[in-house]
C-alpha positions in Angstrom: 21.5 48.8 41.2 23.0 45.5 40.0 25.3 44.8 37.1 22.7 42.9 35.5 20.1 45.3 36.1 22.3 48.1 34.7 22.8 46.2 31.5 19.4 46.2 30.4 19.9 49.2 29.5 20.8 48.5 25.8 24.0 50.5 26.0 27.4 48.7 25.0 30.7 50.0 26.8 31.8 52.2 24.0 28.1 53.7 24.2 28.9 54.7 27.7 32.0 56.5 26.2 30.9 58.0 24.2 28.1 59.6 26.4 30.4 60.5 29.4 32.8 62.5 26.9 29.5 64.2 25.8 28.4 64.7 29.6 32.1 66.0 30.9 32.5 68.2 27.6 29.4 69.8 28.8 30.5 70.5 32.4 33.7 69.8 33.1 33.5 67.2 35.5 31.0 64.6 36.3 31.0 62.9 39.9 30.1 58.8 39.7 26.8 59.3 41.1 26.2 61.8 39.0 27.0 59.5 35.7 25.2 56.6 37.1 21.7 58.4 36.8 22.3 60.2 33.8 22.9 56.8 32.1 21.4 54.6 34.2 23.7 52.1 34.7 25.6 51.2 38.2 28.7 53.3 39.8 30.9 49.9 38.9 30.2 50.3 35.9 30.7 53.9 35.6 33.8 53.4 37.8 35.1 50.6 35.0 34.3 52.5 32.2 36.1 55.9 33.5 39.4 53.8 34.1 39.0 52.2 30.4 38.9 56.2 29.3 41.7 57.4 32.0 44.1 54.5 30.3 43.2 56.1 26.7 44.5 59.5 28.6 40.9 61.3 27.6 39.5 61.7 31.3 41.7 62.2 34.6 40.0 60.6 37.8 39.7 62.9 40.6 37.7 62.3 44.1 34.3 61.0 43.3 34.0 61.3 39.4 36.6 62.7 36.7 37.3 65.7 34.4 38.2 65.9 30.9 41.8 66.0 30.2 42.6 69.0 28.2 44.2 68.9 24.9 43.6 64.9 25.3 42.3 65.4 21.7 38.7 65.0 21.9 36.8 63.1 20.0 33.4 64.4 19.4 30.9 61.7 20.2 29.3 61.8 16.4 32.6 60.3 15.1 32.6 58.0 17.8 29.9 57.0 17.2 30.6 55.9 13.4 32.8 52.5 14.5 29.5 51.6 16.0 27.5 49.1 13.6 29.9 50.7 10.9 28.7 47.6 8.7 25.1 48.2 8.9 25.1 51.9 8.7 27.3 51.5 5.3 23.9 49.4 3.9 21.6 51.7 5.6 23.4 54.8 4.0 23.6 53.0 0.4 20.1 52.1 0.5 18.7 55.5 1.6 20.3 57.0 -1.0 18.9 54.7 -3.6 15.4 56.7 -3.0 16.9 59.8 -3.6 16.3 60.6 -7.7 17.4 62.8 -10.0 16.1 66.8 -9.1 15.6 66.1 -5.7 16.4 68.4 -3.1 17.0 66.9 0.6 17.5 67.8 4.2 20.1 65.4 5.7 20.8 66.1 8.8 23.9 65.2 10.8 24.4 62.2 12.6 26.6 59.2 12.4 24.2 56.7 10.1 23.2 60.3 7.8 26.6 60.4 7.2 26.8 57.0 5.6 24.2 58.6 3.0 26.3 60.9 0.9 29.3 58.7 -0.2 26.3 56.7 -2.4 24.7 59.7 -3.8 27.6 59.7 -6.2 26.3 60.1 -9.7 23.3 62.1 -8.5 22.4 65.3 -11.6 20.8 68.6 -10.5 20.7 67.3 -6.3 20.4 69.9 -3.9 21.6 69.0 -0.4 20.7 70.7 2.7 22.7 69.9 6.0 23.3 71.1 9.2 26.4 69.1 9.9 30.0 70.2 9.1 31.2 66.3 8.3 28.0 65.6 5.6 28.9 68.9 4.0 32.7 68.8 3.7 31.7 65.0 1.9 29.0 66.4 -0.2 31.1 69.6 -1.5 33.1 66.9 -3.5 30.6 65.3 -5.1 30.1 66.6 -8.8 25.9 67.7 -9.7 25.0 68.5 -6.0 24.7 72.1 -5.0 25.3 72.2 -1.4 22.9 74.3 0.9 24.8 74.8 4.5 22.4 75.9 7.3 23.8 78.9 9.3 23.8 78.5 13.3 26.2 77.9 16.4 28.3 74.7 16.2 27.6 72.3 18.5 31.4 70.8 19.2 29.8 67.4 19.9 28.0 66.9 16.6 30.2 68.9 14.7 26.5 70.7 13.3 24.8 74.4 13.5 22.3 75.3 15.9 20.2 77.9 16.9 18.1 81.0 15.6 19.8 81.0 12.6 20.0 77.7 11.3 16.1 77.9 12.3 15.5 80.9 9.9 17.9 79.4 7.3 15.3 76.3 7.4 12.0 78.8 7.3 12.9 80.1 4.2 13.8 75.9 2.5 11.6 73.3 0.7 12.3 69.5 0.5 11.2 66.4 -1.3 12.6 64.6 1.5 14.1 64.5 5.0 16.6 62.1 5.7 16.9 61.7 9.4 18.3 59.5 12.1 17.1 59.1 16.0 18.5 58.1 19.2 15.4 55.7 20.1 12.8 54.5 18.0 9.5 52.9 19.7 5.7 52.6 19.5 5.2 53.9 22.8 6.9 57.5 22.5 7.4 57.3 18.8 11.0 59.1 17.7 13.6 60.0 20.3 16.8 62.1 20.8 19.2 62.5 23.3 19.3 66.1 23.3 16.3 68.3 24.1 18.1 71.5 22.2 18.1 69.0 19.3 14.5 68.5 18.9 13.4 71.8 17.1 15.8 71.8 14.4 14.7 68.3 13.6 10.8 69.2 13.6 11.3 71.9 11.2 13.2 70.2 8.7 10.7 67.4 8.6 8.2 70.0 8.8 10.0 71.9 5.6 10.0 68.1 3.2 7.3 66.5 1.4 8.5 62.5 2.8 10.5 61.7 5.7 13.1 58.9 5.6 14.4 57.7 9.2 17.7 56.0 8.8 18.7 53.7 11.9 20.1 50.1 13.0 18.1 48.0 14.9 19.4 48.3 17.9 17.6 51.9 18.1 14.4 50.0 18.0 12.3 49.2 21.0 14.8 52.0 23.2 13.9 55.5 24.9 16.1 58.1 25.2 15.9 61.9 26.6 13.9 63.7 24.0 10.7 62.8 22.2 10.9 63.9 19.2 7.2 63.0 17.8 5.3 60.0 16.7 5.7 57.7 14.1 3.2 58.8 12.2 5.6 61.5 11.1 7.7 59.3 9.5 6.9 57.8 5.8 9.8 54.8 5.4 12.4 53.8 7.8 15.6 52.4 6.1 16.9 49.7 8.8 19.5 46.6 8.5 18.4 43.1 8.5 18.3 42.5 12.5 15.5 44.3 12.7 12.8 41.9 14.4 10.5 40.6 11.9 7.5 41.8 14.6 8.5 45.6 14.9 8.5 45.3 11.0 5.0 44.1 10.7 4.1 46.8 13.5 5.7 49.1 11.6 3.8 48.0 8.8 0.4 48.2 10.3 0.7 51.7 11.3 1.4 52.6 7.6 5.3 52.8 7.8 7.3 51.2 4.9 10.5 49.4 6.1 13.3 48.8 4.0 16.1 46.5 5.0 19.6 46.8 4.5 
């Protein structure tokens, strides 16, 4: 595989990081060839982007991959993930939470454009706010008229959220007026995508539990694929996106019935 080939990909280098610290946190150690399929990308590039995390002191190479370093102080890839597009999430996250009125109760779920939601519900009377993610709640708990609704489950270091039975029978016994979710990969083919497959129940039941889904994303998330499908579009109602969205997804978007808002 060439470098140029490998860079269709979509993924910028600090995308890459943040997906081999998921992938080594998971098993320890990851061998190059190993890492080059998982992310599809060349071994020089894997090879480059290991040294650029050895220097940081968060991997140590060893023959034919690397290992985590422990007690390197481990970012988990969700706050990583928030320098990314930290612009555009900030206007994704303000608009989004201009649709949420008075009364309503949500489901936001955690990821690192969700999270940009809750600073601008300030002001919100009588909100209730479900969440699965440690970060949205410990933002939400100080916000005055919002009664906080934390889903039970196994934390998942990575995200920093619950999963598992019992975050799924916390969500069996919830209603919503909306769902306010983010996705991995958005596109017309597959519909909505994640990177996990252990992620994709939680999120069908908590759009399956609210009366209007909202999918917050940047465009970059657009016209991608990732691990997991997730559903189609069709299970969507808006999509809250910043202005680099292509003016052609938009009116595709458009003609399958799917408001877009841009931020």
């Amino acid at each position: 595989m060439s470098e140029d080939s490998s860079a269709s990909n979509g993924l910028l280098p600090v995308e890459r990081e943040d997906r081999i610290l998921g992938y080594l946190q998971g098993r320890g150690m990851g061998a190059v060839t190993e890492l080059s399929r998982a992310l599809g990308v060349s071994e020089a590039t894997i090879r480059r982007d290991l040294a650029r995390l050895a220097a940081r002191q968060l991997v140590r190479r060893v023959h034919g991959g690397a290992v985590l370093v422990d007690g390197a102080g481990f970012e988990p890839p969700v706050l990583h993930r928030r320098a990314l597009r930290a612009a555009e999430k900030e206007r994704i996250g303000r608009a989004a939470a201009g649709l949420v009125k008075d009364g309503d109760t949500i489901v936001l779920l955690g990821g690192s454009t969700t999270l940009q939601v809750v600073p601008h519900l300030t002001g919100r009377r009588d909100l209730t706010l479900i969440t699965d993610s440690l970060l949205i709640a410990e933002r939400a708990a100080r916000l005055q008229g919002v009664t906080l609704v934390m889903l039970g489950g196994i934390v998942r270091p990575s995200e920093l959220s619950t999963e598992g039975y019992l975050t799924h029978l916390c969500l069996g016994q919830l209603h919503a007026n909306k769902a306010i979710v983010g996705a991995r990969a958005v596109n017309l083919a597959q519909g909505l995508m994640l990177e996990k497959v252990s992620e994709v129940a939680t999120f069908r039941e908590c759009i399956g539990i609210a009366d209007e889904v909202i999918l917050v994303a940047d465009h970059t998330k657009f016209g991608q694929v990732a691990t997991a499908v997730l559903g189609p579009l069709s299970m969507v109602h808006r999509i809250v996106t910043d202005s680099g969205m292509p003016q052609e997804m938009v009116a595709q978007l458009g003609a399958l019935g799917i408001e877009v808002m841009l931020a």
